[in-house]
Each structure stands twice: as C-alpha cells, then as structure tokens.
C-alpha positions as a Python dict, from the first residue, in 0.01 Angstrom:
ca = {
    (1, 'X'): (0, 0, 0),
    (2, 'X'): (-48, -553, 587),
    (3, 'X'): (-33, -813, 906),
    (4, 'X'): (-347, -869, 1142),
    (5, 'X'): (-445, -996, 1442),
    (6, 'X'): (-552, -1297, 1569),
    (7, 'X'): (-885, -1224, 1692),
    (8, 'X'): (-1045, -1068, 1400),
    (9, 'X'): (-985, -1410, 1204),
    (10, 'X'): (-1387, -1420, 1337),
    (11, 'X'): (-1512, -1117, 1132),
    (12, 'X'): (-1623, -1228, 737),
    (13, 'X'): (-1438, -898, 644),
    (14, 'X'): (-1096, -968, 753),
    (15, 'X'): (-925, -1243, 608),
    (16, 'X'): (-547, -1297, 738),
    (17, 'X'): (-282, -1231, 460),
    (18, 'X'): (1, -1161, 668),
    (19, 'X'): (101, -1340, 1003),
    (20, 'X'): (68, -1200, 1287),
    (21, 'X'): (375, -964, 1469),
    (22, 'X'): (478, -1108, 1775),
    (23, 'X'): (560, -838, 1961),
    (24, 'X'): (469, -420, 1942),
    (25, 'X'): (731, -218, 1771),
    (26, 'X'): (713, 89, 1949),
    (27, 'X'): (1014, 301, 1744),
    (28, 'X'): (1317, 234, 1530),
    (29, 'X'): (1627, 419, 1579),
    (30, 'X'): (1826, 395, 1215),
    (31, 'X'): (2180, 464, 1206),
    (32, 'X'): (2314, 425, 844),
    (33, 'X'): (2607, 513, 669),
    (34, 'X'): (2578, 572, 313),
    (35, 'X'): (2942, 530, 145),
    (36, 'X'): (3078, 774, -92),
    (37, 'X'): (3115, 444, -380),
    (38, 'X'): (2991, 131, -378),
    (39, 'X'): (2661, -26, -216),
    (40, 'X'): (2798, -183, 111),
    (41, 'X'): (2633, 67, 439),
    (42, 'X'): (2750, 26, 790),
    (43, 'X'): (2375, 90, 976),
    (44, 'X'): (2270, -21, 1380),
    (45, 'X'): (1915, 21, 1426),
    (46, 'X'): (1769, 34, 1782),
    (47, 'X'): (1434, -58, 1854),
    (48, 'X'): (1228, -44, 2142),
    (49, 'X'): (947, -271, 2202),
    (50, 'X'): (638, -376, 2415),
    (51, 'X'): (658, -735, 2450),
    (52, 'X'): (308, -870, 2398),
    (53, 'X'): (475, -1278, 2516),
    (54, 'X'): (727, -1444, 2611),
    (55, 'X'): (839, -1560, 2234),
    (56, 'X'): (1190, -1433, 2141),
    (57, 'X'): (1129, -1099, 1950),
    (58, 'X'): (1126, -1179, 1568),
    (59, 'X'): (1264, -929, 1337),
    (60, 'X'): (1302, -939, 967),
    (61, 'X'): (1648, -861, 757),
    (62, 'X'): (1781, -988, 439),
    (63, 'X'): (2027, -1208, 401),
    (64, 'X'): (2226, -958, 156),
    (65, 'X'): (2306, -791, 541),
    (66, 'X'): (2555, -951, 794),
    (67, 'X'): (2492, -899, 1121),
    (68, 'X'): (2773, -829, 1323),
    (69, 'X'): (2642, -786, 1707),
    (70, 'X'): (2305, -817, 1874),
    (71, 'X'): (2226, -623, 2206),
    (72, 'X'): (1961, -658, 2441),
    (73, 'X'): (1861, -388, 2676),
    (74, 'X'): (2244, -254, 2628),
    (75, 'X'): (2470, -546, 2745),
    (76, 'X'): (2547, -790, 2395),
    (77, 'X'): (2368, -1163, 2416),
    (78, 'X'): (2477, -1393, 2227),
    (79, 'X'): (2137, -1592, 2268),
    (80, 'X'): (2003, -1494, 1926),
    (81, 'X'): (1951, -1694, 1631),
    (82, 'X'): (1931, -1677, 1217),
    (83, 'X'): (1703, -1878, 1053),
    (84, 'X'): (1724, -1743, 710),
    (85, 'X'): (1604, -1357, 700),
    (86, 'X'): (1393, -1423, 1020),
    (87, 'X'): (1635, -1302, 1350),
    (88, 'X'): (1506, -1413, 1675),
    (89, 'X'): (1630, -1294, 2021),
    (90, 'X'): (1516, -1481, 2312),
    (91, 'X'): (1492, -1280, 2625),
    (92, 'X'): (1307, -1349, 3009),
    (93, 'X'): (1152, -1093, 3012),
    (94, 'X'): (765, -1086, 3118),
    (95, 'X'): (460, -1026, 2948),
    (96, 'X'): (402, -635, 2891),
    (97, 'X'): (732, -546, 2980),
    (98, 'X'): (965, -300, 2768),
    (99, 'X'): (1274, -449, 2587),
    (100, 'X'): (1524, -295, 2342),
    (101, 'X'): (1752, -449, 2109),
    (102, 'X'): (2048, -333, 1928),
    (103, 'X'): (2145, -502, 1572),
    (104, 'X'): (2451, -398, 1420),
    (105, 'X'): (2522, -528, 1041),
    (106, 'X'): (2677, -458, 676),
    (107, 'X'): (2629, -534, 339),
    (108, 'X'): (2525, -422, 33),
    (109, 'X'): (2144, -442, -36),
    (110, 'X'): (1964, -560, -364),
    (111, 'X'): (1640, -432, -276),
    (112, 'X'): (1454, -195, -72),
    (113, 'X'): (1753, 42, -46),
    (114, 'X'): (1838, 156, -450),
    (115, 'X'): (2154, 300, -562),
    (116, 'X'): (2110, 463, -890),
    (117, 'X'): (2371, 684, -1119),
    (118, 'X'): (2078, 923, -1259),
    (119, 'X'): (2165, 1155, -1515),
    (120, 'X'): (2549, 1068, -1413),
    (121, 'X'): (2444, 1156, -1062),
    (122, 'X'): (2455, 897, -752),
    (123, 'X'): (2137, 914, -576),
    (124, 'X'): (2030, 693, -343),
    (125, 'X'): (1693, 641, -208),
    (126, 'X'): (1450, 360, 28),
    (127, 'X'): (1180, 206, -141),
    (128, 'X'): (951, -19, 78),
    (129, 'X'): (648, -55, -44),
    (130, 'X'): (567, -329, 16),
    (131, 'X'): (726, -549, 237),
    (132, 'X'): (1081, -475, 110),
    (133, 'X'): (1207, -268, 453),
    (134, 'X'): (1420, -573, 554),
    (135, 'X'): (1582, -587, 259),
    (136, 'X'): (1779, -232, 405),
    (137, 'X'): (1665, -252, 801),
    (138, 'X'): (1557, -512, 1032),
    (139, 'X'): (1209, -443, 1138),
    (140, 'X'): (887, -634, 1167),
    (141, 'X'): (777, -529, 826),
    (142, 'X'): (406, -540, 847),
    (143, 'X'): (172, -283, 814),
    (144, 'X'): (-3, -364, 1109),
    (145, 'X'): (278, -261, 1346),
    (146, 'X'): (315, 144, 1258),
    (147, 'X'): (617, 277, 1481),
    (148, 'X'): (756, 580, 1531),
    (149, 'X'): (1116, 619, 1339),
    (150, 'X'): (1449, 850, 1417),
    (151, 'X'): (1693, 852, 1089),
    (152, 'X'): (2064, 927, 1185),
    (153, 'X'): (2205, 929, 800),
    (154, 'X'): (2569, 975, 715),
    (155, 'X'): (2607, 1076, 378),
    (156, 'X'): (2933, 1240, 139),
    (157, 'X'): (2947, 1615, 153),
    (158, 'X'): (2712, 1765, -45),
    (159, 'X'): (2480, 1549, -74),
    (160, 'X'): (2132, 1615, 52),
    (161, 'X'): (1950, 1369, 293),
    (162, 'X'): (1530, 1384, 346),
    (163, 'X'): (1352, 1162, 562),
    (164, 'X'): (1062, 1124, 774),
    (165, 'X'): (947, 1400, 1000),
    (166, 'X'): (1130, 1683, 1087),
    (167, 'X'): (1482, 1740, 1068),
    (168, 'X'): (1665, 1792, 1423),
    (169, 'X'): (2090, 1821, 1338),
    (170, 'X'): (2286, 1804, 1101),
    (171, 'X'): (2656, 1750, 1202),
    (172, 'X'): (2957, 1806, 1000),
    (173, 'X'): (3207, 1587, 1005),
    (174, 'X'): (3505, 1509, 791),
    (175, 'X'): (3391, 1438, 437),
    (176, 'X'): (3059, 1369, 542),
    (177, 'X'): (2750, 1510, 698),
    (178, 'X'): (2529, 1348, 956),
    (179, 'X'): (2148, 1436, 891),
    (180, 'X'): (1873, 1393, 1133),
    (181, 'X'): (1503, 1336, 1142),
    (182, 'X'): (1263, 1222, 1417),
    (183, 'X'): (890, 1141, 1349),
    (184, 'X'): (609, 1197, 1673),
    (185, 'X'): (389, 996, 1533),
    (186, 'X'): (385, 640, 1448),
    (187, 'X'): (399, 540, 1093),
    (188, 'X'): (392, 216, 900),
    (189, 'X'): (694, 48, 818),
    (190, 'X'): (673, 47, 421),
    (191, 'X'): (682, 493, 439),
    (192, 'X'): (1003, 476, 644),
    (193, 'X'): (1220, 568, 375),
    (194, 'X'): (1540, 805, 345),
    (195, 'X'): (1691, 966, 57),
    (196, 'X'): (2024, 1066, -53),
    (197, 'X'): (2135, 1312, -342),
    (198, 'X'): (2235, 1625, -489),
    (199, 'X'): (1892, 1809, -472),
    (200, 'X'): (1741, 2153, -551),
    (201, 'X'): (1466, 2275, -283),
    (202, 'X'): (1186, 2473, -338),
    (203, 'X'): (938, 2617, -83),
    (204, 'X'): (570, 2583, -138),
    (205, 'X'): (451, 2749, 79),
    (206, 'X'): (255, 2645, 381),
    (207, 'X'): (-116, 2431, 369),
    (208, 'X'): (-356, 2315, 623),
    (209, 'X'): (-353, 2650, 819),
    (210, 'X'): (-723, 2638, 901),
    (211, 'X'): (-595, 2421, 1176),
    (212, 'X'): (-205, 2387, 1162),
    (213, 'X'): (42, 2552, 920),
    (214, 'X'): (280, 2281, 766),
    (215, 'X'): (557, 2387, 524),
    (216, 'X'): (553, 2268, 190),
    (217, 'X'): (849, 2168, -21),
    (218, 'X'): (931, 2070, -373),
    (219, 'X'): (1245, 1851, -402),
    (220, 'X'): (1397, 1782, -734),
    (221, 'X'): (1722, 1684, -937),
    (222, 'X'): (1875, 2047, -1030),
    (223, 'X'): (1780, 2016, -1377),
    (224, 'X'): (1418, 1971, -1336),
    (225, 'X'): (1345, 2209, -1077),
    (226, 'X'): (1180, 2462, -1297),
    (227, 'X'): (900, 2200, -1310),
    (228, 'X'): (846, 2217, -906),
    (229, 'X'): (617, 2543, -963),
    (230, 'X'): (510, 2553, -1290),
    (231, 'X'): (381, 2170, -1316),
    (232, 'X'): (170, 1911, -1111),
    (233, 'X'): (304, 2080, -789),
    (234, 'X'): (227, 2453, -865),
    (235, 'X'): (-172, 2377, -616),
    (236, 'X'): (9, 2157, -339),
    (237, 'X'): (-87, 2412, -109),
    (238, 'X'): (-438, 2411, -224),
    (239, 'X'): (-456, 2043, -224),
    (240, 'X'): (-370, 2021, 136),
    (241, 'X'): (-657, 2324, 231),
    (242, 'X'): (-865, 2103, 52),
    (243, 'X'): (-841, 1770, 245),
    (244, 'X'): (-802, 1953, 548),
    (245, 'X'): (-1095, 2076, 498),
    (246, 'X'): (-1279, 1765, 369),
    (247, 'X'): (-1153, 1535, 654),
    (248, 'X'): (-948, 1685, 905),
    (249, 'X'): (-631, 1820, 1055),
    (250, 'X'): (-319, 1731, 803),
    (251, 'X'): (-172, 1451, 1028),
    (252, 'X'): (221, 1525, 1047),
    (253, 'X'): (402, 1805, 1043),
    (254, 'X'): (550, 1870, 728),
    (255, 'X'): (518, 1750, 366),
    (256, 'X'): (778, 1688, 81),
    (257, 'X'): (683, 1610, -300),
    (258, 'X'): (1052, 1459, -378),
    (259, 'X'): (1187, 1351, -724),
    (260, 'X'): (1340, 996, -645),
    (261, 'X'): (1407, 622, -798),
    (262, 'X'): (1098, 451, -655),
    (263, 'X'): (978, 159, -860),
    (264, 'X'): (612, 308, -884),
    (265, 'X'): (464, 677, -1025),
    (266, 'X'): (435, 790, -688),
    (267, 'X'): (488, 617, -343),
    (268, 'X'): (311, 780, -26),
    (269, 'X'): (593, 815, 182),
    (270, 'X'): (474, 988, 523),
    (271, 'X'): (578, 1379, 509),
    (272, 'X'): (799, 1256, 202),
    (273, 'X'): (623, 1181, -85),
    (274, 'X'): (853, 962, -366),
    (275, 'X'): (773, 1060, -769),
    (276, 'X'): (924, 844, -1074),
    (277, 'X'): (1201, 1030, -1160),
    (278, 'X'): (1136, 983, -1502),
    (279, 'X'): (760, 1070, -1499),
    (280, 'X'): (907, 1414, -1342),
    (281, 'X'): (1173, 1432, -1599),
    (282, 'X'): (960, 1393, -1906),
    (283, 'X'): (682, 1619, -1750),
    (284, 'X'): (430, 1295, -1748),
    (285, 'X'): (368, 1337, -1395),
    (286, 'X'): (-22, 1446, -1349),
    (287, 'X'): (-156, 1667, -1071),
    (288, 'X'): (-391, 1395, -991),
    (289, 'X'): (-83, 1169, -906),
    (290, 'X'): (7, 1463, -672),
    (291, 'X'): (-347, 1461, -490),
    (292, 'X'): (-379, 1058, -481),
    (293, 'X'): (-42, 1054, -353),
    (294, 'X'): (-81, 1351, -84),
    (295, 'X'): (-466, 1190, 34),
    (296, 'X'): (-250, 902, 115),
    (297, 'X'): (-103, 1078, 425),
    (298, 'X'): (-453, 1086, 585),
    (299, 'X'): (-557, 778, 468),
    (300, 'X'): (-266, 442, 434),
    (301, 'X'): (-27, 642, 654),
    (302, 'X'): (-217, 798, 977),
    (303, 'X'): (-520, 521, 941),
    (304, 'X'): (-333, 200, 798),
    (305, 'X'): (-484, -77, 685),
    (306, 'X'): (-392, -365, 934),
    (307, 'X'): (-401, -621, 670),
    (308, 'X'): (-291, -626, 291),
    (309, 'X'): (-632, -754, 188),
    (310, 'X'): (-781, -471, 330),
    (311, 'X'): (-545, -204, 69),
    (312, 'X'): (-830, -70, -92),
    (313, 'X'): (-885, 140, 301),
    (314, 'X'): (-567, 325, 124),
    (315, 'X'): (-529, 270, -255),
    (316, 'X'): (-957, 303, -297),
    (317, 'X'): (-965, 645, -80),
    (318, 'X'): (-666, 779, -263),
    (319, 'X'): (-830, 713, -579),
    (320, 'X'): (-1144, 898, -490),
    (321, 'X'): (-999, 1178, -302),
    (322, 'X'): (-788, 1232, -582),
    (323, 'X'): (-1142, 1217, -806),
    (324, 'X'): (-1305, 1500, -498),
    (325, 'X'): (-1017, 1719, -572),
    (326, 'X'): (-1084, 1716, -952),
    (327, 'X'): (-1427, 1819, -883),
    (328, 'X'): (-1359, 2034, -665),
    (329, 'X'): (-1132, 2269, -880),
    (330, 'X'): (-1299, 2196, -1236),
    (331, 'X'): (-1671, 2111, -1117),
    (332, 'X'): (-1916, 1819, -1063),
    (333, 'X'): (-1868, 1715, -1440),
    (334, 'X'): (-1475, 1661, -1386),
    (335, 'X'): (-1547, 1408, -1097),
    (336, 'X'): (-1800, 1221, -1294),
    (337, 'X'): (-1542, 1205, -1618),
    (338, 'X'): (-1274, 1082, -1339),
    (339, 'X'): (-1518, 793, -1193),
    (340, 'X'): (-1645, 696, -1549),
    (341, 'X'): (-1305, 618, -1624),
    (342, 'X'): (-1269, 421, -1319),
    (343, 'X'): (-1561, 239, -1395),
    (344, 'X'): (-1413, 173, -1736),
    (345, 'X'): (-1113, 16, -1582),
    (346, 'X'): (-1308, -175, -1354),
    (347, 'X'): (-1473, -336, -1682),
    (348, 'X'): (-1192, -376, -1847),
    (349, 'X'): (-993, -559, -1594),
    (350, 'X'): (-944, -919, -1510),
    (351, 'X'): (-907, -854, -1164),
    (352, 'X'): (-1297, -796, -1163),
    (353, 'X'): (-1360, -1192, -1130),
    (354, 'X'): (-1200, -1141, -734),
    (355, 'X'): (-1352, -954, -476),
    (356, 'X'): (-1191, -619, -346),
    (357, 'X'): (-1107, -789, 11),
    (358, 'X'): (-878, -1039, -115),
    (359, 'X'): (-491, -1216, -19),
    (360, 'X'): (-207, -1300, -283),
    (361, 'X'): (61, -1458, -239),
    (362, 'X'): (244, -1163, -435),
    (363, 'X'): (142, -847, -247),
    (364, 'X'): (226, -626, -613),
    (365, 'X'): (-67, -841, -728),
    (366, 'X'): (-265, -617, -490),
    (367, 'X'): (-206, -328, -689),
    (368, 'X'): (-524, -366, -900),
    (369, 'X'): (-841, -216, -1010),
    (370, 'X'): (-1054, -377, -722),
    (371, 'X'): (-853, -170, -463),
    (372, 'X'): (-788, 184, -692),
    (373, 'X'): (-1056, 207, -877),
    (374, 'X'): (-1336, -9, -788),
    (375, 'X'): (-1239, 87, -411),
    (376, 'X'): (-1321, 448, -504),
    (377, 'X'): (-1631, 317, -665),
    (378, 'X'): (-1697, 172, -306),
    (379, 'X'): (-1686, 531, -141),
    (380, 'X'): (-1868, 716, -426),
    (381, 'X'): (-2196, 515, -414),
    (382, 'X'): (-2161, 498, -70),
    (383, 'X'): (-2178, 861, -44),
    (384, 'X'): (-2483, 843, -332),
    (385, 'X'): (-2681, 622, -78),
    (386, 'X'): (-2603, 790, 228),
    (387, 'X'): (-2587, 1123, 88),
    (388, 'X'): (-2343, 1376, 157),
    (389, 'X'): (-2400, 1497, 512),
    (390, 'X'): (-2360, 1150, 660),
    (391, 'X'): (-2094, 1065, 399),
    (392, 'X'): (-1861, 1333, 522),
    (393, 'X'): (-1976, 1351, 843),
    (394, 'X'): (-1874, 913, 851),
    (395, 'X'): (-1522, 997, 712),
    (396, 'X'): (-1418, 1298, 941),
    (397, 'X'): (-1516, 1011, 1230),
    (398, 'X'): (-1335, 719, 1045),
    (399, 'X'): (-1009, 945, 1040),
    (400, 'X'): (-1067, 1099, 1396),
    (401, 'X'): (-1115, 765, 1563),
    (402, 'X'): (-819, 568, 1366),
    (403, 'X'): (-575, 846, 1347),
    (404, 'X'): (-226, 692, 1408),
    (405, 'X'): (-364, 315, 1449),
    (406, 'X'): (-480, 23, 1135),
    (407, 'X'): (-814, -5, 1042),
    (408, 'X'): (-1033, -346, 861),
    (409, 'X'): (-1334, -231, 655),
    (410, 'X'): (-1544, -323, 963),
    (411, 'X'): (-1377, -35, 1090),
    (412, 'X'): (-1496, 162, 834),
    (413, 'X'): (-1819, 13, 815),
    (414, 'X'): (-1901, 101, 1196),
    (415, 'X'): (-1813, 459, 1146),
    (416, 'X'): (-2011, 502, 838),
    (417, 'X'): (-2351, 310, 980),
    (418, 'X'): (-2292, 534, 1301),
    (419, 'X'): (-2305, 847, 1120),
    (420, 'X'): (-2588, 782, 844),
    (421, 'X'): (-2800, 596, 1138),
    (422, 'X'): (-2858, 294, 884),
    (423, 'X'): (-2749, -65, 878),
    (424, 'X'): (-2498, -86, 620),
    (425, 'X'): (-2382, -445, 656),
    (426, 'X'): (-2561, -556, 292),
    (427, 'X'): (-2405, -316, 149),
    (428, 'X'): (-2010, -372, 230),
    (429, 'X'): (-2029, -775, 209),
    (430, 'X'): (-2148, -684, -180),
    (431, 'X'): (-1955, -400, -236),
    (432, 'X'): (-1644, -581, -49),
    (433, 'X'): (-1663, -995, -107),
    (434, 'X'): (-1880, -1012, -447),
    (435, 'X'): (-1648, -1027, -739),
    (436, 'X'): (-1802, -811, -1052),
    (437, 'X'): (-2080, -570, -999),
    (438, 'X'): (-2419, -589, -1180),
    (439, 'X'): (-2518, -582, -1537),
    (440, 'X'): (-2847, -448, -1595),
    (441, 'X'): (-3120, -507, -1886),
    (442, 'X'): (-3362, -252, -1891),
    (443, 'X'): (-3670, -330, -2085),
    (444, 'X'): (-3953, -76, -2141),
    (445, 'X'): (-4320, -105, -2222),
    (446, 'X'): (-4557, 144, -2269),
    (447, 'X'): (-4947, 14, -2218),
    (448, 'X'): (-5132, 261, -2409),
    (449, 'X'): (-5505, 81, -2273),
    (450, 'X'): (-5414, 200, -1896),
    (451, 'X'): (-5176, 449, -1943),
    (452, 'X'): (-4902, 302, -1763),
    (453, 'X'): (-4511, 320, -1814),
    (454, 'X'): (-4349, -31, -1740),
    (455, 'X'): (-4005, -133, -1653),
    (456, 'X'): (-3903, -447, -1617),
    (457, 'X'): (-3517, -498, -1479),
    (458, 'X'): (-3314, -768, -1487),
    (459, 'X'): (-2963, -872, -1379),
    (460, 'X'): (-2758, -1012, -1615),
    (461, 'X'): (-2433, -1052, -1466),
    (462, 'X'): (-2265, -1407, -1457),
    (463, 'X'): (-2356, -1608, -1144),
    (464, 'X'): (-2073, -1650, -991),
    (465, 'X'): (-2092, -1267, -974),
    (466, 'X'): (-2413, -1302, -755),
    (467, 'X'): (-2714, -1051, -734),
    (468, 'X'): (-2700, -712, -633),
    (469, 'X'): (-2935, -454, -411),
    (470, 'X'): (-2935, -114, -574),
    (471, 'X'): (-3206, 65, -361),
    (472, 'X'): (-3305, 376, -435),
    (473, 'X'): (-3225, 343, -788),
    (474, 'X'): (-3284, 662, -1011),
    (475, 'X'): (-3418, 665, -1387),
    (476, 'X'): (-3542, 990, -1554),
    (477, 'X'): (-3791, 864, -1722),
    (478, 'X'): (-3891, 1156, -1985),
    (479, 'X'): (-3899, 1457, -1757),
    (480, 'X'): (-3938, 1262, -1448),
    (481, 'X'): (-3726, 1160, -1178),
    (482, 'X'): (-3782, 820, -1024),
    (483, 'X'): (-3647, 591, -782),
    (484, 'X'): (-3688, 248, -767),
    (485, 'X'): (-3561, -58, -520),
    (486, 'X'): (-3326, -331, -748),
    (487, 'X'): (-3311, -619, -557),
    (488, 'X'): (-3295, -996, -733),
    (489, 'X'): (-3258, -1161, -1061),
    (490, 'X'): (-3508, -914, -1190),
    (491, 'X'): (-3762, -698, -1073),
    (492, 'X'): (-4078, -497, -1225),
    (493, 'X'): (-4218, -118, -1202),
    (494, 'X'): (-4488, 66, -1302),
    (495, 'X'): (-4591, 441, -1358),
    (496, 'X'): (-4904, 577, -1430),
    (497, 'X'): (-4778, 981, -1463),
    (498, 'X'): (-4787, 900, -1871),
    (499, 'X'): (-5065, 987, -2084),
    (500, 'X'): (-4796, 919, -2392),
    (501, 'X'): (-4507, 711, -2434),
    (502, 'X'): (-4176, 906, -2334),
    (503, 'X'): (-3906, 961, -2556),
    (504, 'X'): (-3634, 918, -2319),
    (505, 'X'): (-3478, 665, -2074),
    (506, 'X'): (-3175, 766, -1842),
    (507, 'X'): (-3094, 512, -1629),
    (508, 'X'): (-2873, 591, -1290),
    (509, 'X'): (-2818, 1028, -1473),
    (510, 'X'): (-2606, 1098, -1169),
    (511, 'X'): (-2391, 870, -1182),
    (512, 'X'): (-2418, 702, -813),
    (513, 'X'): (-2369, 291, -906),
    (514, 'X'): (-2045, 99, -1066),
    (515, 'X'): (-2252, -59, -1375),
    (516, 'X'): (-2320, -175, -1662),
    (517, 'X'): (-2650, -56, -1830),
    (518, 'X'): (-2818, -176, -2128),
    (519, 'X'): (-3185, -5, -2217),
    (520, 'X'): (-3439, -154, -2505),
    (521, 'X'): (-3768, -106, -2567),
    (522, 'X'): (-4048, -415, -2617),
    (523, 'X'): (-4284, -227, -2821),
}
C-alpha cells in the first residue's frame, strides 16, 4: 500500500519517492485513551530506536495533536523542537547506539484515527494507509522502517478493542477497560491500526496447520454477523491452507477479517484485516476481496515494499494471488476469466501511459491499474516464461529471504533469475519502466507454390510505448502448436507443415502475455 535508502538511488529500478528515515525504528509502545464522547485521546507512545547518526531523531505527528512532554532515555529534555508536523529531538548519543523517547500529547485527530456513529453506534477505528499514522501517533511513517508495535488501549466498558498481534491483558478499571496487544514481528507502519466498538466475534476456525495453526476470526457489527459464515468469509480457512501452501509459513500468528470504517474495500491490516463497513453491510463484499486482502499478509506486510514506487511488490501480488485462488477452487478457466479482466482494465485505463515503477506526489494516485492489475500481469507471464517449477520455486525464495524486511523489484528480480537459472533483466526493465504493453498485427499468407504458412508480425503500439520481446510466443496455427521469438517493430515466420491453407489462427491460446491482438489475412 514507501521510503528508501540512499544507496539504491544507483539501481534503474528504484527511484526515491519518499525520503529517507533517519534513524531505525525498532518498536512503538502506544498508549491511547479513547474517551467515552468526543474525539480528543490522551495517548504517550514510546519508541525505541537504533540510531543510524548523530541527527536529532525525526518523528512525524500532526499538528491536530499537542504535545505535552518529550522524554529521552527516561529523564524529560527540553531540547526538542516543532517545525510544523516534523518533531526533532537532538540527543549525543553515538552512532549505533540505542535511544528511546517518550512523547506525551492530546487532541482530537481529523485523519488517520476515524470516529464514526455507525448505525447509531460509536465505533472507532485507525486507518493508515498510506502515510496517515501521524495524523493519530508520532512515528516515522514510511514503509521502509517496519517496527514491531505494543497497543495499550483504554476504551468505555463494553466496547471491544482489536489490534495487532496477540492480545496479552485486559484490565478492568472503572468505566473502562484497558486492552492489550503485542506484535513479535516487525510490521510496517501504515497496518498498525486499532479498533474500537461494540462487536460480535466469530471463530473460523484455524488455517495454515501444515506448518503452524493460527486461529481465525470473523469480527462484525452485531447486526451483520450472520454474514461472517455464510458470505465471503465462510473459505478463510481454506484460503490460508492455500497460500501456505503456495508460498510458505502464514507469517504472524493470528488473523482477523474485521468489519470497520476504513476509507477503502479492504485494507491489509497485519493479523487484522479492515472491510468497508458498508460493502459488508449490503453483502457487496466479494470473496476475492477476502483472498487479495489476506495474500497481503505474506506479501506488503511480512515483505514490504521499501519504496511507494515499488507498490505493485504488494498491490500486483495481491491481485494475482487473489486470481491463483480463483483457479484454484473453480479451475484453470476461472483464473484466465480473472486475468482477462485485468487485462481489460489495463486497456482501459489512463494510467497505462506511466510505467508500473513510478512516484506521485499523491501516494492514492498509486492506487492504479499499473500496480493491481498490470502488476499481476507482471507475475502471470512471468510464470508463462519461466514456467511453473521455477515460478513457484522463485516466490517461496522471494518470501523466505525478505520475510520481515522491504524489498525493490531488484529484489524480486534476483530471486526469480536465481531460481529459473536465466537472465531476466530484459524482461523486468519492460515489464517494470515501459509504459503500455504491445499491440500486435498479425498478418497471414498462405503460398500455395511452396507450401508454406507465413506470418508476418508487427508492433503497433505508439512509440513512446517502445518495442517489446515476447519470446517464446505461442500461435495454434490450425492444429498446430508453435512458438515463435517477437522481438522489434516487426518480425517474419514461416511453416512448411501445410499442404492447405488452415482455417484457424489463435494467437497467445493460453493466455501467457498482457496484449492486444489483432489477426487478418493478406490473401
């Protein structure tokens, strides 16, 4: 759903978008108080950190907040300073040393943290994505700094609270109840979320036990929580087998499909998946939401993308996993009706004139068809070129190797030329930094004097597009299979297996390459 380092400023696939963090975030500590009315919380958050300089540490809150007393390594300092929502705290300490500040504050956020009266009830709930933390927590809110994250959440009595990881107390007090959660993992910043409201739980269940058992809940709004087993959540087990399966160990320890107010259909929340409440209330919510939303806990929350041009390392292998799961549980035809719709998307969409690894200057502008779909075209005729053993083979490595860290498409590119033994580097720079994909002409000729069958292939894209390599390129001519190597503005084939003209031409029949196909005959 991004910030990056220095040194890969070198590397043609990683353009900055984000600046860099200045120092290593190594866990938040959140203590919040949610009132019983109004929108003002009382909240310190602790956070410990691995000084990578001697620059003050830089964290990130909104102005909305007031900050009412900064601590370093326990004792208060008042040598801190607020330069709009940017608070820096110097400190002498050394280079790789350990440091941890204390910010307490109040105020009533706009953003980030949303109070809501739904159906007349209060709820309250974090939505991040995707740099709007601060706007409810100071933290350096870049994906490229994952943390690990303890909520300590004071809410009225009888509400419930979720949050990341697993719960650890929950302490009565008077009025209110004190909820706890700890994570052991590091996660980014835009899935640490909490939520707050009257809720009805249902078990699902436990997935993943080929490896590790996780439970499985279902949380909902009372009145909808007939739809927790009988709608898009009634194969959440099943969905987790699968992708365990497919890629690896699930990566936490728990999950949670939760009705909520986020902003978006569903939001990938580590262990805590957020769904539109609405979407869930008028039963629009698709199983396919549920699997693109649950892949996202392999891949955008235990391997991150380190930089927001690089989103399609999360939104593109949601988007396809979610496409592998409809295959997988309605047959090959399912996943080819699921990426033909992608591809029709992709055509449609005026975010093909930009390539896939690409900055804004409005992250939501990110949320496009280059990194959903198209980046799950990426993957698919990847896995067409490669073929299946290396494919999978490539991703169970990719997830292995960047498990809890951030990833760049080099990344991803190293793992996957490991494991199919090929240089892939052609490929990615035009599947990765050429806007469009390629529109082919097809023209056939039959020679009935020599017998032969020729094609002649040309690529009619707009320049700007470029040219494309499609090796290994398969046509069923007639009866026959063929492949043939598409490389520049056009190209030409022959076949001599014809002793009469055949009556059909099916370019690309299973489906392995994001284009455009046009087929006519020069008789």
């Amino acid at each position: 759903m991004i910030a990056l380092l220095l040194a890969l400023q070198a590397t043609p696939l990683a353009p900055a978008n984000t600046p860099r963090p200045a120092h290593d975030a190594i866990g938040y500590n959140v203590q919040v108080t949610i009132p019983d009315t109004g929108k003002v919380i009382h909240a310190r958050v602790t956070t410990t950190w691995h000084l990578l300089s001697t620059d003050p540490i830089r964290v990130e809150l909104d102005t909305a907040l007031k900050v009412d007393q900064v601590t370093l390594d326990g004792r208060p300092t008042t040598d801190w300073r607020r330069d709009g929502e940017i608070i820096l705290i110097s400190h002498r300490h050394r280079t790789g040393d350990a440091a941890v500040t204390d910010i307490e504050y109040h105020g009533a956020p706009w953003d980030g943290l949303v109070f809501k009266d739904s159906a007349g009830v209060r709820t309250i709930f974090a939505d991040n994505w995707p740099n709007r933390a601060h706007r409810w927590f100071p933290s350096q809110d870049y994906p490229s700094d994952k943390a690990m994250i303890e909520f300590h959440v004071t809410a009225p009595d009888g509400y419930q609270v979720i949050a990341n990881g697993d719960p650890t107390t929950r302490i009565a007090g008077t009025g209110h109840v004190t909820w706890s959660f700890v994570t052991v993992r590091p996660i980014p910043v835009y899935t640490m979320v909490i939520g707050v409201a009257k809720m009805a739980i249902t078990p699902m269940g436990r997935g993943g036990c080929a490896v590790r058992c996780i439970p499985l809940e279902v949380w909902t709004y009372p009145a909808d929580s007939a739809y927790a087993v009988t709608g898009p959540f009634r194969r959440v087990k099943e969905i987790v087998d699968y992708f365990t399966d497919v890629v690896g160990e699930f990566p936490f320890s728990r999950l949670s499909h939760i009705q909520s107010s986020t902003i978006f259909g569903g939001m990938e929340n580590s262990t805590a998946i957020f769904y539109d409440e609405e979407a869930y209330r008028r039963h629009r919510l698709s199983e396919s939401t549920v699997a693109h939303e649950t892949a996202h806990q392999w891949f955008g929350d235990a391997v991150t993308e380190r930089d927001w041009s690089h989103l399609w390392l999360s939104e593109g292998f949601a988007t396809y996993f979610a496409a592998l799961w409809a295959g997988h549980v309605a047959g090959d035809s399912a996943l080819q009706a699921t990426m033909n719709k992608a591809a029709r998307d992709v055509f449609g969409s005026k975010s093909t004139s930009q390539p896939i690894v690409d900055s804004a200057d409005n992250l939501l502008e990110l949320l496009n068809s280059n990194n959903y779909q198209k980046g799950s075209w990426v993957l698919h005729s990847l896995r067409g070129l490669i073929g299946d053993s290396a494919f999978f083979a490539g991703i169970r490595k990719y997830y292995h190797d960047f498990r809890d860290s951030t990833a760049l498409s080099e990344d991803f590119q190293h793992e996957m030329e490991e494991a199919s033994g090929t240089d892939l580097g052609w490929y990615f720079s035009q599947a990765l930094h050429q806007p469009g994909y390629p529109k082919l002409e097809i023209v056939s000729r039959y020679d009935s004097v020599g017998k032969a069958f020729q094609l002649a292939i040309r690529q009619t894209q707009p320049e700007a597009w470029g040219l494309y390599r499609l090796p290994g390129f398969e046509i069923l001519i007639g009866d026959l299979l063929v492949r043939v190597d598409i490389e520049g503005r056009e190209s030409h084939f022959s076949f001599d297996q014809f002793a009469s003209p055949p009556k059909t031409i099916v370019p690309d029949p299973n489906g392995w390459w994001l284009s455009e196909i046009k087929v006519t005959s020069d008789k």
